[in-house]
N, C-alpha and C positions, 0 to 999 in steps of 0.2 A: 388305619390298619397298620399292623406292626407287620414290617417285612417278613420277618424269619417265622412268626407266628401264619401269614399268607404262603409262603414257601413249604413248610409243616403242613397245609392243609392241602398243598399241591401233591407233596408227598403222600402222605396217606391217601388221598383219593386212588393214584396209582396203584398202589400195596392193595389195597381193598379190588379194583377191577377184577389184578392180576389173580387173585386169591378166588374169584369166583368164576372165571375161565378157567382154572384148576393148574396153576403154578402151585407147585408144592414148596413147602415151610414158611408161608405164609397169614397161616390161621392167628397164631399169637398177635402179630403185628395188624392184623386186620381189626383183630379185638382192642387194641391199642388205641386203633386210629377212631375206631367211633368214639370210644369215651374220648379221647383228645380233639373229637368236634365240639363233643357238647361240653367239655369244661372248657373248651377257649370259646365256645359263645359269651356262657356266663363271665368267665375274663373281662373279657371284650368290653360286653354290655356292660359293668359294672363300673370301667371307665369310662363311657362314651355317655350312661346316665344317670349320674352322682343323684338319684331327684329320694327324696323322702317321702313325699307324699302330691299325690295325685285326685282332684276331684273327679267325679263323673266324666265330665265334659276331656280333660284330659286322659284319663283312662280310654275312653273309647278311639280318641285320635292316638294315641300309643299303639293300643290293638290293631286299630286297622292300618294303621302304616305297616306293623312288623308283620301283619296275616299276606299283604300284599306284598313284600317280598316272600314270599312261599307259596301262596295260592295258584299264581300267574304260571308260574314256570311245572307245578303241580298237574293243572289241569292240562294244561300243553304236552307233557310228557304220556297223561294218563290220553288223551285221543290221540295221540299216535301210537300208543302200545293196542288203542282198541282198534282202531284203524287198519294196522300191521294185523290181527291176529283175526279181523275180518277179511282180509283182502289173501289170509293164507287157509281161509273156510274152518277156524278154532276158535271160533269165538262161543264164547257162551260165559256167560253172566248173570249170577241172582240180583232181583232189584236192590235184595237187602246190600248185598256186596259192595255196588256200584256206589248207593246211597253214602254209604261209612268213608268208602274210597275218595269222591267227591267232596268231602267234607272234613276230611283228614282225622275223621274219629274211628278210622279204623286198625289204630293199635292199644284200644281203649278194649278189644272185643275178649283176649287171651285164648281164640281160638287161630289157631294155625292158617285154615284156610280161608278165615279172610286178611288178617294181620300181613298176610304173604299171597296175600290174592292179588291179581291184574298187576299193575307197574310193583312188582313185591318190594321194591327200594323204597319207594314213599312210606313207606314205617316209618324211616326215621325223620318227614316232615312233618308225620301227626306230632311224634312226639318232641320235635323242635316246638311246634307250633303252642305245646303248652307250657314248655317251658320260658317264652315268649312272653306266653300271656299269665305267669305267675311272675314274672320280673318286678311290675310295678305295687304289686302285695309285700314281696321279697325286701324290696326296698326302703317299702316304708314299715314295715315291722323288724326284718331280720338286721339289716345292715348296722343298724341304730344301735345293736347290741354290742355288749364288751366282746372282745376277740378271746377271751375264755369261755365266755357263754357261748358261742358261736363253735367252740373246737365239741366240747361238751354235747351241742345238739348232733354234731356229726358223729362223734364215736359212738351216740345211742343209736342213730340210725347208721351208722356201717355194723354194731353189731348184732343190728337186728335184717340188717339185707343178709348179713355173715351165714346164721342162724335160720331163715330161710332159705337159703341156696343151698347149705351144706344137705338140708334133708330132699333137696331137688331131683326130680328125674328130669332125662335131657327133653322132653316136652315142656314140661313146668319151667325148665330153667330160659327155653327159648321163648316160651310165653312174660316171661317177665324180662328178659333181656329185652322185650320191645316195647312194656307197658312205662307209659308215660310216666307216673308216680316215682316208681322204680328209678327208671334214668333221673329223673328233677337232680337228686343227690346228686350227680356229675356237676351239674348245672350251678348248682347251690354251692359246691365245692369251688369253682373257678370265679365265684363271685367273690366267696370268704379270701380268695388268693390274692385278690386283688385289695381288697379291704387291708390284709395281711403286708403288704407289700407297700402301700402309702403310710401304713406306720413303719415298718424297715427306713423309708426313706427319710420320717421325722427323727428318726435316732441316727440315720446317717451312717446306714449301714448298711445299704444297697448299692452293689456297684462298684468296691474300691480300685477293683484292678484295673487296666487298663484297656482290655478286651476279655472277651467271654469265652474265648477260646479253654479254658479250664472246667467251667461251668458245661459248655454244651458234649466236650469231652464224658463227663461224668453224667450228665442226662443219657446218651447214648450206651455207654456202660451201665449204667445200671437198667435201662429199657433191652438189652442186651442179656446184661445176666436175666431177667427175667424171664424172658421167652426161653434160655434156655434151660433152666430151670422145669420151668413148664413139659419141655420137651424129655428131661431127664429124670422128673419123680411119677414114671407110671400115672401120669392122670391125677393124680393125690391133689393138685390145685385146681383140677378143670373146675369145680360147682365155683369157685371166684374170680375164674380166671377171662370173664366176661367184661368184668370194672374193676371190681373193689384192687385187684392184686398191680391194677392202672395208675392207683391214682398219686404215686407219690411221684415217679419216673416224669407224670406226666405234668402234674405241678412244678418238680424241675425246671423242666422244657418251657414252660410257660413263663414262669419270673427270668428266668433268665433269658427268653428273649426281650422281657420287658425291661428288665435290670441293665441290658449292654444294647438298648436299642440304638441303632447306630455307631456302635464298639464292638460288634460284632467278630467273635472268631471265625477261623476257617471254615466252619461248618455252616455257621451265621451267612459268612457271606457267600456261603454256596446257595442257602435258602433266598437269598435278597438276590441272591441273579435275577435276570432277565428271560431266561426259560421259566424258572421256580414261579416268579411271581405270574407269567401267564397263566400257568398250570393252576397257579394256586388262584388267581380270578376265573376260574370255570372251572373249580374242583366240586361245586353243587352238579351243578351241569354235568360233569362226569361220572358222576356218582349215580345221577337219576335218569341218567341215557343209558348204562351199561346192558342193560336187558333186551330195549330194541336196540344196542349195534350187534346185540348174540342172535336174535331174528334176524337182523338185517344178516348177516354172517350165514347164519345155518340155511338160512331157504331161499335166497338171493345172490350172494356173493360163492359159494362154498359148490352151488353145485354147475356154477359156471367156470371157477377156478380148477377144479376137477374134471371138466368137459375136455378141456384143453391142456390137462396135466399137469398142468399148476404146481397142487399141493402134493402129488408122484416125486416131479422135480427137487421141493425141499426139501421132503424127508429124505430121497437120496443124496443130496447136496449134506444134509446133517448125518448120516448117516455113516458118508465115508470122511468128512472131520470129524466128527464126537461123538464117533460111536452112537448114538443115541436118534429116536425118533423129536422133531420138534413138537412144541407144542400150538399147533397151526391156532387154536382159539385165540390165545394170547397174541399171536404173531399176527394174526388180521384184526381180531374184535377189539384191541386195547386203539391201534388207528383210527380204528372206525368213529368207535365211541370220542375218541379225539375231537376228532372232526366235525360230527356230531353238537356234541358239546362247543366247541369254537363258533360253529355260525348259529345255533340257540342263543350262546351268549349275545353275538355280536347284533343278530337281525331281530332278537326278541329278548331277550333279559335287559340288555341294558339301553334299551330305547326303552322300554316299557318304565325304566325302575328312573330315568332323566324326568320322564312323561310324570310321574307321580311325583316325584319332590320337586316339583315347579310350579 
């Protein structure tokens, strides 16, 4: 794992929480942060497995190692969210639902209410989960190709995602922001970067400076101009402003953490800290706890904290420095989910994940 790239992902986990306990000007960067999971997956994986082709017998040991890093922690999340919303008497579940949900086929449906049904964050496991299981196909057909052919396949499919979005309504455009097909393209994109990137280094021209401090400056700045951009033309970008209007900002960020891996800038070596990189080993975990720590919050924590004045107290406390009411979700649920997250990691993810690669 590359520091700054695990640090990024500790980063957006937070930005994305924040964003859904309703911290405002957060949306752009929230959109950011998903496509910048799934194109540094493909990244990733594209270093970690150079393989061209795979029989049967390999195939299937590929699949099930990468489905069990996400099944495990999947299932665990989804009986505590039914758990939590049985023991608060709201439980209620179609079989069909449950089935899709347990199985991570249900961002496969492009209807609303199940895609965002029960743990509503595991959309984005379904669709990790095939991107996953298109890697070892990707591999042995795509990767082989000239890196012309390769830019070529992308710009037919960005201007055909282009070209469906634009005619989108905000249903249609959320139903495809979760279907699996749809994202691959992030996926496919962080693989070609990397492909991209090991030839930069045969011509010897990745990397010359001495740190990345210039590079990650400029990844910032332009992930910057664009959110505000975003925010300044009337909505005129919202139908792209899901991926496509992601992907260069975020290609940036990506080579250049791998460009100056361990040459790292300021910013670099803010992401390779030692908070960053906890953050960033349980930013799954943070990401697919966020719902039950707003349950654990809203019907546990929130109406004991207010029994006893609690959350009276803060909003007076903020109230007479900054003028302003706090925003008590964020200020408890982002902890919680912390926390949460921390001892899933520690008592179940990564005993689980020692347990299987041994």
């Amino acid at each position: 794992m590359i520091k700054t790239i695990n640090g990024w992902r500790g980063f957006f986990a937070l930005v994305i929480v924040l964003f859904h306990v309703g911290v405002a000007g957060l949306e752009e960067a929230t959109w950011a942060g998903v496509t910048f999971f799934l194109m540094a997956s493909g990244f990733l994986m594209a270093f970690k497995y150079p393989m061209q082709s795979l029989d049967a017998t390999g195939y299937r040991g590929f699949a099930w190692r990468h489905a069990m890093k996400l099944f495990p922690l999947h299932w665990l999340t989804l009986v505590m969210w039914l758990a939590a919303m049985a023991m608060l008497g709201l439980l209620q579940v179609k079989p069909l639902t449950l089935a899709l949900n347990a199985t991570l086929l249900h961002s496969w449906s492009l209807t609303h209410a199940i895609y965002f049904s029960l743990n509503k964050f595991s959309w984005f496991l379904s669709t990790l989960l095939f991107c996953y299981l298109c890697y070892p196909l990707l591999a042995r057909w795509y990767r082989p190709m000239r890196m012309r052919h390769k830019l070529i396949i992308i710009a037919v499919l960005a201007v055909i995602d282009f070209a469906v979005l634009a005619g989108s309504d905000d249903y249609s455009r959320t139903a495809l922001y979760v279907f699996p097909p749809v994202r691959l393209i992030d996926f496919v994109i962080g693989i070609t970067l990397a492909d991209g990137f090991a030839r930069l280094k045969e011509l010897r021209l990745a990397g010359q400076s001495k740190t990345g401090t210039d590079m990650e400056l400029a990844s910032a700045a332009l992930l910057s101009a664009i959110i505000w951009t975003l925010r300044t033309t009337d909505k005129a970008l919202l139908p792209w402003s899901d991926a496509i209007v992601w992907w260069v900002p975020v290609a940036l960020i990506l080579v250049g953490c791998r460009m100056y891996d361990r040459r790292e800038g300021f910013i670099g070596r803010l992401l390779a800290s030692r908070p960053m990189q906890w953050l960033g080993n349980i930013s799954f975990e943070i990401f697919m706890l966020q719902g039950i720590a707003a349950l654990i919050y809203n019907y546990w924590v929130a109406p004991v904290l207010g029994h006893f004045a609690i959350t009276d107290a803060f909003t007076t406390v903020s109230q007479n420095l900054f003028g302003t009411e706090p925003n008590l979700l964020a200020l408890f649920i982002l902890p919680i989910d912390i926390l949460l997250a921390w001892l899933v990691n520690r008592l179940f993810t990564s005993p689980l994940r020692r347990l299987l690669t041994h």
